[in-house]
C-alpha positions as CSV (number, residue, x, y, z in Angstrom):
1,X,-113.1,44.9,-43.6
2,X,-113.7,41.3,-43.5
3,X,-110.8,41.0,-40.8
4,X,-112.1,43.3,-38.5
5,X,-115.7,42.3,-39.0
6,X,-114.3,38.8,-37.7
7,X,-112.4,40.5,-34.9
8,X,-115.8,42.2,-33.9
9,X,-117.7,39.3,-34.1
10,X,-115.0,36.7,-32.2
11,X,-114.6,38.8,-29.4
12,X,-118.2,39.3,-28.4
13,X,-118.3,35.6,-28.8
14,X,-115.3,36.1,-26.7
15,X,-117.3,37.9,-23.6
16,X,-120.2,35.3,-23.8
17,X,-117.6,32.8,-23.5
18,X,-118.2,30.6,-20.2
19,X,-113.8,31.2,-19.3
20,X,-114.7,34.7,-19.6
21,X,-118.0,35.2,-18.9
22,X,-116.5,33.8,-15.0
23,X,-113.9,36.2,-14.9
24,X,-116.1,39.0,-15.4
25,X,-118.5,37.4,-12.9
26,X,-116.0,38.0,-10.3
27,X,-115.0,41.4,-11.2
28,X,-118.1,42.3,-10.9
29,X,-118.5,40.9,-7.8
30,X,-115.5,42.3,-6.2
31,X,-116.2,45.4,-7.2
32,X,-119.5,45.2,-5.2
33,X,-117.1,44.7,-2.4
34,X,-119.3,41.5,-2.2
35,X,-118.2,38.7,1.0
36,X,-117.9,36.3,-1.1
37,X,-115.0,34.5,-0.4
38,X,-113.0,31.1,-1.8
39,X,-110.9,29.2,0.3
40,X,-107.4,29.4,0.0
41,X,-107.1,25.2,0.3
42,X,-109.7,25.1,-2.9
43,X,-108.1,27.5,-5.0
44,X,-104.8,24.9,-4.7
45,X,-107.1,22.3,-5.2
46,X,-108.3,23.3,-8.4
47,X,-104.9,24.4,-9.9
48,X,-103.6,21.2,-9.1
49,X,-106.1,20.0,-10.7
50,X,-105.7,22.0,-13.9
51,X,-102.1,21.6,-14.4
52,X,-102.2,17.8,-13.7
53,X,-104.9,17.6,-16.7
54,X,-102.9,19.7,-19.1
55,X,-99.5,17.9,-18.1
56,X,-101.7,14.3,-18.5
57,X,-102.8,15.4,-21.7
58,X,-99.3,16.9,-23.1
59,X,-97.6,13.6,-22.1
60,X,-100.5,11.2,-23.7
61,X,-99.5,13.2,-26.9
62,X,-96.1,12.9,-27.3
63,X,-96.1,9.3,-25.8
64,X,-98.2,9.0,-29.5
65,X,-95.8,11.1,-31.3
66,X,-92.9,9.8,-34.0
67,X,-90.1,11.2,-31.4
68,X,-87.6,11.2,-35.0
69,X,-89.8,13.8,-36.6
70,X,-91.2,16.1,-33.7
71,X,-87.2,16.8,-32.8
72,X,-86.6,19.9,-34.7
73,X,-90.1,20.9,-34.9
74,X,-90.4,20.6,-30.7
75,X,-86.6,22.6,-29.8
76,X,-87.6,25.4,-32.2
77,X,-91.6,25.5,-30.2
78,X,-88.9,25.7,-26.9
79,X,-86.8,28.2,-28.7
80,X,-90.2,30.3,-29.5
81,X,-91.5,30.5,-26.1
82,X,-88.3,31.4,-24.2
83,X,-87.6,34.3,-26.7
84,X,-91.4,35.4,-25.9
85,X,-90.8,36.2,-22.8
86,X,-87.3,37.8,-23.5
87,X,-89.1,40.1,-25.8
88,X,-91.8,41.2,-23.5
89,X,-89.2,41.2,-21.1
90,X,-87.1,43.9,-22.6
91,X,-89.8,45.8,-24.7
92,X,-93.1,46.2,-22.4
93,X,-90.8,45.5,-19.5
94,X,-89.4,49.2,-20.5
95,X,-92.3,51.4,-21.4
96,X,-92.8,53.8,-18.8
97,X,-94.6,53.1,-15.6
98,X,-94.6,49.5,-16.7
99,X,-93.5,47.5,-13.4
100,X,-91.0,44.6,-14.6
101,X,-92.4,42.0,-12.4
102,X,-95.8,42.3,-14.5
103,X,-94.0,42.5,-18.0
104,X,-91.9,39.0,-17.2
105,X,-95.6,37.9,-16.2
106,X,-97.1,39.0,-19.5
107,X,-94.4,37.5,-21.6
108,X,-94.9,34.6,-19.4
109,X,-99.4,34.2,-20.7
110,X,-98.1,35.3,-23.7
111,X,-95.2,32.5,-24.7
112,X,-97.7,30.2,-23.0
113,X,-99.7,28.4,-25.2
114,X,-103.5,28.3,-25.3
115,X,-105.8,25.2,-25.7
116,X,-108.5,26.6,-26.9
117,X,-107.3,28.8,-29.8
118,X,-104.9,25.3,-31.1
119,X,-107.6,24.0,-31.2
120,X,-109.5,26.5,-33.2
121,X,-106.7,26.4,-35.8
122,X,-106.8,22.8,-36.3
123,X,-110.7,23.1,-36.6
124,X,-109.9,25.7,-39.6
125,X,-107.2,23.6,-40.8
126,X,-109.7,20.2,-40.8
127,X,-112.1,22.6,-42.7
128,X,-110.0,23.6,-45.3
129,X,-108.8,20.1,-45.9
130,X,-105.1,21.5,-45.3
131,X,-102.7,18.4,-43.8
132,X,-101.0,18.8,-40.7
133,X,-98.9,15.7,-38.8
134,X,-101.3,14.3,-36.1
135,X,-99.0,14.8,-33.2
136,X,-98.5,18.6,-34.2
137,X,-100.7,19.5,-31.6
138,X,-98.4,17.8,-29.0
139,X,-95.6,20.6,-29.6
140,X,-97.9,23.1,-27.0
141,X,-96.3,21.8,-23.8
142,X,-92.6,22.2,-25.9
143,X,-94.0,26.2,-25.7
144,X,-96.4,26.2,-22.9
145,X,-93.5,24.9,-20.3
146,X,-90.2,26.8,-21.3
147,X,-91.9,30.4,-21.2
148,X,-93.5,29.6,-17.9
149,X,-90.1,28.3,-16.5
150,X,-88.2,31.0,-18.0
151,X,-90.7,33.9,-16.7
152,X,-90.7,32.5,-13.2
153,X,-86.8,32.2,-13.4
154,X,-86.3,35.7,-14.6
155,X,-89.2,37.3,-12.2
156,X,-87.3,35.5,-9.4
157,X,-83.3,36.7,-10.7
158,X,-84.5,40.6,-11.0
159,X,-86.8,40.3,-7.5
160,X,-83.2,38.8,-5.9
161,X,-81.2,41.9,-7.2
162,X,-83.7,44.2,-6.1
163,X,-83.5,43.0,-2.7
164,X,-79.6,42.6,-3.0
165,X,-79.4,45.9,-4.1
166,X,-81.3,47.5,-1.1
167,X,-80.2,45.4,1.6
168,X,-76.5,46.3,0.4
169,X,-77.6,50.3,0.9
170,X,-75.6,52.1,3.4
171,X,-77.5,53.0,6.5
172,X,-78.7,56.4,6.1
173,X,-78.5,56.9,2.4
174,X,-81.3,55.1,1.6
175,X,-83.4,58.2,1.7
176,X,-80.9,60.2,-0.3
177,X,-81.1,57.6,-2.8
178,X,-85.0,57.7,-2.9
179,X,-84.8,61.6,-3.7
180,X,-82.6,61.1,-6.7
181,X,-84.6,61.5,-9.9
182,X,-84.9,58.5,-11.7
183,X,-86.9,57.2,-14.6
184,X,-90.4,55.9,-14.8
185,X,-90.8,52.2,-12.9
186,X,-88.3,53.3,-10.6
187,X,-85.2,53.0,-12.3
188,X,-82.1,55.6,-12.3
189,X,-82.2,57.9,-15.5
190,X,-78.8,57.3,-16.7
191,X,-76.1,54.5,-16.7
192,X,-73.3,56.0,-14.8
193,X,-76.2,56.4,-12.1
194,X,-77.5,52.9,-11.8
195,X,-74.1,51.3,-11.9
196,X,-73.3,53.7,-8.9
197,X,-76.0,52.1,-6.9
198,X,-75.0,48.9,-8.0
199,X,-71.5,48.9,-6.9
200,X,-72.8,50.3,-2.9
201,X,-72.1,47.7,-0.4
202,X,-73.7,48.0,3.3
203,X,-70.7,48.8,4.6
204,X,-70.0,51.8,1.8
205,X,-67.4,50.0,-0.2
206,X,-67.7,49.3,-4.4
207,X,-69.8,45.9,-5.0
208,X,-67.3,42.9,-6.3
209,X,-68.1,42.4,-9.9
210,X,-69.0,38.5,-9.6
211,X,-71.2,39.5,-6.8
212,X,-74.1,37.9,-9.3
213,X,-77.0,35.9,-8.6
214,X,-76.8,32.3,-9.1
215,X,-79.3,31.1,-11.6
216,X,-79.1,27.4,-10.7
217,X,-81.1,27.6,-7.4
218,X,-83.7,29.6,-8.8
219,X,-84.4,27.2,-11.3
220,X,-84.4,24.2,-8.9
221,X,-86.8,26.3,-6.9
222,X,-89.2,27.1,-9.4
223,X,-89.5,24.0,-10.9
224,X,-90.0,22.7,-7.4
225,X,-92.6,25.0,-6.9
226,X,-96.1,23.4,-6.5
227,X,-97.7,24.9,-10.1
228,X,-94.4,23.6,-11.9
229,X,-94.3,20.2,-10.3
230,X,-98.0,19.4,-11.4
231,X,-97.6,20.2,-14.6
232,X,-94.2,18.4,-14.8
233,X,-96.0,15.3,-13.1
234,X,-98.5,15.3,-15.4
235,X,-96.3,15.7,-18.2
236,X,-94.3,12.7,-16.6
237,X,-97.2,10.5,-16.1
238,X,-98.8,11.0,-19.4
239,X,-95.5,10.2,-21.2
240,X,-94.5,6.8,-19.0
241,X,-97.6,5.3,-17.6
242,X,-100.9,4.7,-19.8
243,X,-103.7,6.8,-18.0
244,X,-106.1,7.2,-20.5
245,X,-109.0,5.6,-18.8
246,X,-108.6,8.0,-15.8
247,X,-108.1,10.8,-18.2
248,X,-111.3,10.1,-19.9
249,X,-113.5,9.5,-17.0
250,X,-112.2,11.9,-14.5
251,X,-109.9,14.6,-15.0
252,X,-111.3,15.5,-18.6
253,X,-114.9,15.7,-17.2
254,X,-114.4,18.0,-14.4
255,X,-111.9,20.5,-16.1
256,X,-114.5,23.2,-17.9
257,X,-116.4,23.2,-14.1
258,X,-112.9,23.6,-12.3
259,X,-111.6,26.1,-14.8
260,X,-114.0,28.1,-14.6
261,X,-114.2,28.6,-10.2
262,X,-110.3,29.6,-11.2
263,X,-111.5,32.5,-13.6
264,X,-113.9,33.7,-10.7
265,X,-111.1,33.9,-8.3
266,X,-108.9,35.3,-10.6
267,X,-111.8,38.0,-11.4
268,X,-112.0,39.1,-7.7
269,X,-108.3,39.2,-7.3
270,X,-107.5,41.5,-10.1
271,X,-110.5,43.7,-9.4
272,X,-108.0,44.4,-6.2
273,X,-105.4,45.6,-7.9
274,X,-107.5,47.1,-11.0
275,X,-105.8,50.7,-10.0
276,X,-102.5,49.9,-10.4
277,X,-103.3,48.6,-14.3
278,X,-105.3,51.6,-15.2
279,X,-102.2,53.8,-14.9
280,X,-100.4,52.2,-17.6
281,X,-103.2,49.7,-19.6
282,X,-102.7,51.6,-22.8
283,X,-99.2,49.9,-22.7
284,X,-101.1,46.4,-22.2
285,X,-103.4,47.1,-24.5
286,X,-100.6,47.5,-27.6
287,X,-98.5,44.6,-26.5
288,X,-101.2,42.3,-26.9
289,X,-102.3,43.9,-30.3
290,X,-98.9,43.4,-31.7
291,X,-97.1,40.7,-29.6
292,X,-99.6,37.7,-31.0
293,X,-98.7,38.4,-34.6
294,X,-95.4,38.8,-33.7
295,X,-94.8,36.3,-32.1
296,X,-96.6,33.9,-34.8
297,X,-94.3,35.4,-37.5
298,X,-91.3,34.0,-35.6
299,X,-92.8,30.4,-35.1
300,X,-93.6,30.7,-38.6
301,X,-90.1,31.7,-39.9
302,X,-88.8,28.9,-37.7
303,X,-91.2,26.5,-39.0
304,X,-90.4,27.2,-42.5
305,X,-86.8,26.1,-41.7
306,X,-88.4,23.0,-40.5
307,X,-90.4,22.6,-43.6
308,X,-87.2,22.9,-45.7
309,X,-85.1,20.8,-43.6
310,X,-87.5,18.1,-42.8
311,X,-91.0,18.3,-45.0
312,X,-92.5,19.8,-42.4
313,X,-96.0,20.0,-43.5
314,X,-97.1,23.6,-44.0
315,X,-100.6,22.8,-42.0
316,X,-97.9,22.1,-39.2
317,X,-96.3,25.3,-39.6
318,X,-99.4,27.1,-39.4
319,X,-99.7,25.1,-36.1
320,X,-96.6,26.4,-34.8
321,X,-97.5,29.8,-35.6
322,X,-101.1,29.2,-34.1
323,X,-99.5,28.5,-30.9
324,X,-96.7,30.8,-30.7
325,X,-100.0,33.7,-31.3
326,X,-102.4,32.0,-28.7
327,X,-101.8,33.6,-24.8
328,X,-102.7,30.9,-22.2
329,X,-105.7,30.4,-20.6
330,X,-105.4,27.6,-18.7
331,X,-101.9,26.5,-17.3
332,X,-100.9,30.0,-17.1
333,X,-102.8,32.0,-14.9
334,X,-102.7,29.6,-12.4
335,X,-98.6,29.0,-12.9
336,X,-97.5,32.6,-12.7
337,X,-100.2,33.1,-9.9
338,X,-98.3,30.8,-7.6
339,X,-94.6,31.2,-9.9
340,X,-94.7,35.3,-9.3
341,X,-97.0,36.2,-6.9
342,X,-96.2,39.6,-6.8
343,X,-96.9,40.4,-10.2
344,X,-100.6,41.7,-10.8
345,X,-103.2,39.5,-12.3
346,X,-105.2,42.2,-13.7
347,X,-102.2,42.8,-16.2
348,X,-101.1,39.8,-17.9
349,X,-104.6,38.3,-17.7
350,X,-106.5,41.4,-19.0
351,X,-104.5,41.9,-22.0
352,X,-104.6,38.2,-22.9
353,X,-108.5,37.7,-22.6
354,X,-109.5,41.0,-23.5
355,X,-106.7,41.4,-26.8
356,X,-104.4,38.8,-27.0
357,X,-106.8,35.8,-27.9
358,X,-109.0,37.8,-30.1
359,X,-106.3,38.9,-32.1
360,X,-105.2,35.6,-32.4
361,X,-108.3,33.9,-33.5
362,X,-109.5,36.6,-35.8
363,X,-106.0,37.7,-37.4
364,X,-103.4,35.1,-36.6
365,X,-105.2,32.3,-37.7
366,X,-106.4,32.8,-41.5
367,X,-102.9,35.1,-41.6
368,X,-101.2,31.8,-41.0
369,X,-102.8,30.1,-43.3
370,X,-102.8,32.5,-46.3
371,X,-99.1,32.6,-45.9
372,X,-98.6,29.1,-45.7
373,X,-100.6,28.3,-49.0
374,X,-98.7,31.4,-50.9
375,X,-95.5,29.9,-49.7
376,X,-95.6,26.6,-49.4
377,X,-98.8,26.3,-52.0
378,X,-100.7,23.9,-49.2
C-alpha cells in the first residue's frame, strides 16, 4: 500500500510539474487547433542549447572524477544503456502494431538517463545518510550517450533496409507484394516469406548475401548529426577546458526557461500524431511499467560485480540502478527528435513522462535501496 500510495502521490506531483505541466500546455493547445506557432530556427536554438548544458555539465564531472575508479563502474553504465535499447528493440519493437522506428525511439528515452530523477535518488540517498562516491553522478552521460547513439544507429540501419528492400522490388510486383498477408507492423508472417522478399533484386534476380548495410557511415553520420555534436561538444568542453564560470552564470540559469519552450513544442507536435499512439498505447503503457525496474535490476546486478571487484560503494550501485530506471527528460527528446525524425513523439515521450518516471521515482528508488542495504548491509 505504502508503494502505490507513493506512486499516486509522485505522479500528481508529476502533472503539476513545470516540464510537464508545458507539455500538456501544448497538447492542449494543439488540440484547439490553436495558430500558435514556434519557429523552426528557435526550436534549434533551444536544443542546442540544452544539449550544450548537459554535455558542459557531464564533462565538468568527470573532469572531477578519480578516472582509476570510475573505469569499471562507467563501461558497465555504457554496457547498460546499449542493451536498453536492444531490449526495447526486440521486445516492444515486436508487439503487434508497434511501428519499429518508435520502439528503437523508446528504448532510446528509456536507456537515456534522466537528471531529475538522479537527482532524486541522491536526495534519498543524502537523507538516509547512505555513502555514495562523489563523482557517481558523473556516470549519466556513460548511459545517457551510448543509448542515444545506438538508437539513432539502429533507427537509421533498419530505415536503410527498408528502403533497400523496396527500391530492389521488381517493377510490377510491388503491388502483389502489398497483397500478401503479413503480420502486424507490416512484416511477412513467416521466415521463408521475408527472406523471399529479401533476396528480390530490381532486376528479378536472388539478393547477394553480403549485400548488407555498412554500419560505419551511419555512425559517422549520426554522431555528426547536429543533437549529437552538441552534446559531444559539451561533453568535450566540460572535460578539457574549465568553463565553470560561464556554466554558472549563463547556461545553468536559462536551462528550466528553455526546457520548458521544448516541452511546449514537443506538446503540439505529438498532439499531431496522437492517432497513430492510440492504436497501440496499451503496449507503451506496459513497457514503461516494467522496462524501468528492469532495467534498474540489470544496472544493479552489474554494479554488484563492481562492488565485489572494486568496493564499489552500495550507495553507488543504487546510483547505477537509479539511472538505468530514470527515462530522459532532457537530452533525449530533443536527440531522437532530430536523430529519428520519423519516429512519433507522442510514443516514446508519453510513456516516459506519463509511466516511465513515476515508476522510477516511486518504485525504483526505495527498491534500490532496500536491496542494497539487505545485500550489501549499507
Amino acid at each position: 500500500m505504502d508503494f502505490l500510495s507513493d506512486f499516486l502521490t509522485l505522479f500528481l506531483a508529476k502533472l503539476q510539474s513545470p516540464t510537464l505541466g508545458f507539455l500538456i500546455g501544448g497538447m492542449v493547445v494543439a488540440a484547439l487547433n490553436s495558430q500558435l506557432q514556434i519557429p523552426d530556427a528557435i526550436y534549434k536554438f533551444i536544443v542546442f542549447m540544452l544539449l550544450l548544458k548537459v554535455g558542459l555539465s557531464g564533462g565538468i564531472a568527470i573532469r572531477n572524477a578519480n578516472l582509476a575508479e570510475m573505469l569499471l563502474p562507467a563501461v558497465f553504465a555504457v554496457a547498460t544503456g546499449i542493451l536498453i535499447v536492444f531490449i526495447g528493440r526486440y521486445t516492444l519493437g515486436n508487439l503487434p502494431k508497434v511501428k519499429t522506428v518508435d520502439a528503437i525511439a523508446t528504448a532510446g528515452l528509456f536507456g537515456a538517463v534522466s537528471g531529475s530523477t538522479l537527482a532524486a535518488g541522491i536526495t534519498v540517498l543524502e537523507t538516509e545518510d547512505i555513502f555514495f562516491e562523489p563523482w557517481a553522478a558523473a556516470l549519466y552521460p556513460f548511459m545517457d550517450i551510448p543509448a542515444l547513439v545506438t538508437a539513432i544507429v539502429l533507427a537509421s540501419i533498419y530505415t536503410s533496409k527498408q528502403k533497400s528492400l523496396s527500391q530492389q522490388e521488381p517493377f510490377g510486383k510491388q503491388e502483389s507484394l502489398s497483397k500478401q498477408s503479413v503480420a502486424a507492423g507490416g512484416y511477412p508472417t513467416t521466415r521463408q516469406e521475408y527472406r523471399s522478399q529479401q533476396r528480390i533484386t530490381a532486376g528479378g534476380y536472388p539478393r547477394k548475401q553480403n549485400d548488407r548495410v555498412k554500419i560505419w557511415p551511419i555512425v559517422k553520420e549520426s554522431l555528426q548529426g547536429s543533437a549529437l555534436s552538441a552534446l559531444l561538444l559539451g561533453l568535450a568542453l566540460g572535460i578539457l577546458t574549465r568553463p565553470e564560470s560561464v556554466y554558472e552564470s549563463f547556461f545553468n540559469p536559462l536551462f528550466r526557461g528553455l526546457l520548458s519552450i521544448l516541452m511546449l513544442i514537443m506538446g503540439m507536435e505529438a498532439t499531431a500524431r496522437i492517432g497513430e499512439l492510440r492504436k497501440v498505447g496499451q503496449w507503451y503503457a506496459l513497457y514503461a511499467l516494467v522496462g524501468p525496474l528492469l532495467h534498474g535490476f540489470i544496472a544493479f546486478g552489474f554494479g554488484m560485480i563492481a562492488h565485489h571487484a572494486t568496493g564499489f560503494s552500495p550507495g553507488g550501485v543504487v546510483l547505477l540502478a537509479v539511472i538505468a530506471a530514470s527515462s530522459s527528460d532532457i537530452s533525449g527528446p530533443p536527440t531522437l527528435r532530430a536523430g529519428i525524425p520519423s519516429a512519433n513523439p507522442s510514443a516514446y515521450i508519453g510513456s516516459s513522462t506519463a509511466v516511465g518516471t513515476p515508476v522510477a521515482l516511486a518504485l525504483g528508488i526505495p527498491l534500490f535501496i532496500g536491496l542494497a542495504q539487505v545485500l550489501m548491509g549499507s
